[in-house]
C-alpha positions in Angstrom: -68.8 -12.0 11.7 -69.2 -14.5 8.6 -65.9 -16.1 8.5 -63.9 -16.6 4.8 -64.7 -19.5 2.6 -62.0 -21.9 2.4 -61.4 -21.6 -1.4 -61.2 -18.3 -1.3 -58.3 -18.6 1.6 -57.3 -21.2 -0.9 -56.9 -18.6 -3.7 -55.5 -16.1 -2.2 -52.6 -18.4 -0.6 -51.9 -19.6 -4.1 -51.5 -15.6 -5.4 -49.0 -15.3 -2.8 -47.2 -18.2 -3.7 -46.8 -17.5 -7.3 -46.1 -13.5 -6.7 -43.0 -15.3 -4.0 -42.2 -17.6 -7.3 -42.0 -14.7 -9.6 -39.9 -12.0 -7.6 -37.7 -14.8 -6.6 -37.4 -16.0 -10.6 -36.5 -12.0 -11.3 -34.1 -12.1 -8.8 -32.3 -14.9 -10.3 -32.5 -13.9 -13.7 -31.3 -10.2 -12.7 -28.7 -12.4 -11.0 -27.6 -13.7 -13.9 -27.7 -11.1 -16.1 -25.3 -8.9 -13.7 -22.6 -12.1 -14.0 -22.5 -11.2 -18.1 -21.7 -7.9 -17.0 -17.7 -7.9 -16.7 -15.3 -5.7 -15.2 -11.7 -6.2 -16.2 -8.3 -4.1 -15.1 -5.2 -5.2 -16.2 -2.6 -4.7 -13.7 0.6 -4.1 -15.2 4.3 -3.0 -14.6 5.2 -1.0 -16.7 9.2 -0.7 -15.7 11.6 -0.7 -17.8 12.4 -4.6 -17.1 9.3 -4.9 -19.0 10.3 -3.5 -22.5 10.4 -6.7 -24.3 6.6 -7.4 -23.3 4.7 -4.6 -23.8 4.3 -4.7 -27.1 3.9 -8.1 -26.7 0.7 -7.2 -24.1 -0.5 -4.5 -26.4 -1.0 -6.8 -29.5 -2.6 -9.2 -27.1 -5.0 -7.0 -25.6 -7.0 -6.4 -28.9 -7.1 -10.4 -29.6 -9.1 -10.4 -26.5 -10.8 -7.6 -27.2 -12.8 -9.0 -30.2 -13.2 -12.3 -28.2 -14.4 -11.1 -24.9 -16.9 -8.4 -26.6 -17.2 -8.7 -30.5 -20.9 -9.0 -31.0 -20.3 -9.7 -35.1 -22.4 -11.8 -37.1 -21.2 -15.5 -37.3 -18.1 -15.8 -40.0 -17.3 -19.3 -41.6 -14.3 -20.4 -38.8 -14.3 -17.6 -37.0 -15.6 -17.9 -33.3 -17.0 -14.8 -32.6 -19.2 -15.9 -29.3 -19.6 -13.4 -27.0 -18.2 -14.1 -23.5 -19.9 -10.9 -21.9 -22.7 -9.2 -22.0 -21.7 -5.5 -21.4 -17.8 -5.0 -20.3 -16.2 -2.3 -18.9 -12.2 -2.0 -18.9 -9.3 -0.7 -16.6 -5.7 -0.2 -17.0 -3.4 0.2 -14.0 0.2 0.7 -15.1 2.7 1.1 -12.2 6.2 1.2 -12.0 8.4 1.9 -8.5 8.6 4.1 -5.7 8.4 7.6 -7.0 7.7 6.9 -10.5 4.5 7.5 -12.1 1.2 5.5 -11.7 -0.6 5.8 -15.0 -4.4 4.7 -14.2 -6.8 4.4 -16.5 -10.8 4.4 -14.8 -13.3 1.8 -16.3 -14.2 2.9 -19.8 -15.2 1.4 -23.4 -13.3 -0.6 -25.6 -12.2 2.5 -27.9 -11.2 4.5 -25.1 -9.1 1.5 -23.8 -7.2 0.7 -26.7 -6.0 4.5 -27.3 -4.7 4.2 -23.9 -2.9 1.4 -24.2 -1.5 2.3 -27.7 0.7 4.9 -25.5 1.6 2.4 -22.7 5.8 2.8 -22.6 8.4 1.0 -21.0 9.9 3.3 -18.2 10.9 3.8 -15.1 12.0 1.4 -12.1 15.0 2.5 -9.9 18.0 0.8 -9.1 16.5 -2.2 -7.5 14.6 -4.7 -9.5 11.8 -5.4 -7.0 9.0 -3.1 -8.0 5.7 -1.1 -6.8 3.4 -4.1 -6.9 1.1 -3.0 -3.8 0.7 0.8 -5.0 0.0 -0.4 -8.0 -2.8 -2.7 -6.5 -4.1 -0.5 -4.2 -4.7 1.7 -7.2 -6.8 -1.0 -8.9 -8.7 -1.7 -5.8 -9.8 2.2 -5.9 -11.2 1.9 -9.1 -14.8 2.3 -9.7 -15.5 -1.5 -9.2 -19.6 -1.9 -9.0 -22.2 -4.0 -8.1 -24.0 -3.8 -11.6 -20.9 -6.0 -12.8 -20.8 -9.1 -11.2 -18.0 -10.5 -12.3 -14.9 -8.3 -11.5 -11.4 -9.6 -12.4 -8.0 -8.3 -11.8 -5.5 -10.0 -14.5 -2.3 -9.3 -13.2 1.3 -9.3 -15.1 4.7 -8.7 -14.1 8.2 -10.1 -13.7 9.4 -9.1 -10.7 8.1 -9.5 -7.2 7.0 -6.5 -4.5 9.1 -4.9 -2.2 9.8 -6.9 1.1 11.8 -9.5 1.3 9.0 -12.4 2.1 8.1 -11.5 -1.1 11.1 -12.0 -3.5 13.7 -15.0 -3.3 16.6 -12.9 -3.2 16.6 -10.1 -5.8 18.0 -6.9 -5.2 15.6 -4.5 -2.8 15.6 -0.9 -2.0 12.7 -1.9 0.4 13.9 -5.4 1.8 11.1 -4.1 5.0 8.7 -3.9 2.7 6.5 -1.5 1.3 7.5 2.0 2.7 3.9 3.8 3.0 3.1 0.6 5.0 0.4 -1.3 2.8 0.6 -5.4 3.0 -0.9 -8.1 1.2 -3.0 -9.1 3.7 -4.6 -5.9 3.9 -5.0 -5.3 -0.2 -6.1 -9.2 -0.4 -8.7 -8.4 2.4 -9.9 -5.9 0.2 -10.4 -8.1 -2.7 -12.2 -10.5 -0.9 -14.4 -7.8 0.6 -15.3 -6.2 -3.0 -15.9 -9.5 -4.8 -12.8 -9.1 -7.1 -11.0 -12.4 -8.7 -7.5 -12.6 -8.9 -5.2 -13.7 -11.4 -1.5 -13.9 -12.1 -0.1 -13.9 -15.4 3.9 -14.9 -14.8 7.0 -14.1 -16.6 9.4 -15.1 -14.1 10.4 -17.4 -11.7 11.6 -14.5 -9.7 7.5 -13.9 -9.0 7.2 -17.3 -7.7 7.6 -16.4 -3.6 5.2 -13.0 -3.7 2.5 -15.8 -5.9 2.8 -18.2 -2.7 2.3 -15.7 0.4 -0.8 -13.6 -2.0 -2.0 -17.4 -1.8 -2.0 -17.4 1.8 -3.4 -14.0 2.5 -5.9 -14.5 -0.2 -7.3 -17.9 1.3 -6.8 -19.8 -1.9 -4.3 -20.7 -4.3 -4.1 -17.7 -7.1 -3.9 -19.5 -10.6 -1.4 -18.5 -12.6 -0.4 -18.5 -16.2 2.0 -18.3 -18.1 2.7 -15.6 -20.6 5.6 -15.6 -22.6 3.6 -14.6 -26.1 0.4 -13.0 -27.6 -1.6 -16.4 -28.1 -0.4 -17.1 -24.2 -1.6 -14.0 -22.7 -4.6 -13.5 -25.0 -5.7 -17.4 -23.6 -5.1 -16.8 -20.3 -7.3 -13.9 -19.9 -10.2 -15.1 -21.9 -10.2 -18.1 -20.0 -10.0 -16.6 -16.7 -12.9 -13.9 -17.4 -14.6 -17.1 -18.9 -14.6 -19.1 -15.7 -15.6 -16.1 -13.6 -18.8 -15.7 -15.9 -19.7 -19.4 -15.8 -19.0 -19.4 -11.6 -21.4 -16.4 -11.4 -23.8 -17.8 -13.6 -24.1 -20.9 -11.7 -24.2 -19.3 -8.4 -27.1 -17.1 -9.3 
């Protein structure tokens, strides 16, 4: 049997390698694209410790809004680049042990500020420690997917979990910790497992212990932010989905 001319072995190597080179450049470039898709829950409480802020978190939330997502035309001093690509938004507002969860799914940016218009103040119990790990568990059971890759959880309270490794001192109905038996190290686990970022937006020292063991079970220190005011909040969260689109960029 005539055996194959080298060139041709030649040529059809070379088809190989640039049909490698090309699936592997699509790959990348899909990559990348999924980074500038963004998924973004804000995890609130919503007790009624938190009175004086929401407003203050509501006015905030459409300053990001238009810099995270508003695709206008260029205005003379007005920075109107667009962070991400597509962005789908969450709300998870929780309170305390047999108050009401409200949970918003992922959604469009109309959709997200009619629910947040509502958002009230309410809620909370006797103590002043609060439903921090229903509430995350709640966001973790969003519809997080793998179209999105970046996912972020910007989270804002003032006062820490149930359990007393969690709080330095504050009055707890709960001082075992959580009574339906969830733990940070399962809920951080989760995290890590679905690809979601963490951050920590803080009102309170009294949120300073819970920010130091979430470090521990998360496996890296959380960064956290202050937010006393609209500019503050409206910063931090831009800047945190900012450096989660750049680090997924850069991986892919």
């Amino acid at each position: 049997m005539d055996s194959v001319p080298s060139f041709e072995k030649e040529s059809t190597t070379n088809e190989v390698a640039v049909k490698i080179r090309k699936d592997r450049n699509q790959d990348v470039l899909g990559s990348i694209r999924r980074a500038r898709n963004v998924q973004l829950c804000f995890l609130v409480d919503c007790t009624c410790s938190m009175y004086p802020h929401i407003d203050t978190i509501r006015t905030s939330i459409g300053e990001i809004l238009k810099k995270l997502i508003d695709d206008r035309a260029p205005q003379a001093g007005v920075d109107t680049t667009r962070i991400a690509q597509s962005m789908e938004l969450a709300f998870v507002a929780y309170r305390d042990i047999g108050d009401k969860t409200e949970v918003l799914q992922f959604t469009n940016a109309e959709k997200f500020k009619a629910f947040t218009s509502g958002l009230r103040a309410e809620g909370g119990g006797i103590d002043l420690t609060k439903d921090v790990f229903g509430g995350l568990e709640k966001a973790l059971n969003l519809s997080w997917s793998d179209e999105y890759g970046t996912k972020v959880i910007f989270h804002i309270c003032d006062y820490p979990a149930h359990g007393n490794e969690y709080n330095s001192g504050v009055r707890d109905s709960y001082p075992g910790g959580d009574p339906t038996g969830l733990t940070a190290r399962t809920l951080f686990l989760q995290l890590r497992e679905k690809g979601i970022q963490y951050y920590f937006g803080k009102l309170t020292n009294h949120t300073d212990v819970m920010i130091k063991k979430f470090s521990e079970e998360y496996g890296e220190a959380i960064t956290v932010f202050d937010v006393m005011d609209v500019e503050t909040i409206k910063t931090a969260v831009i800047d945190s989905v900012s450096l989660e689109v750049s680090t997924s960029v850069s991986s892919s």
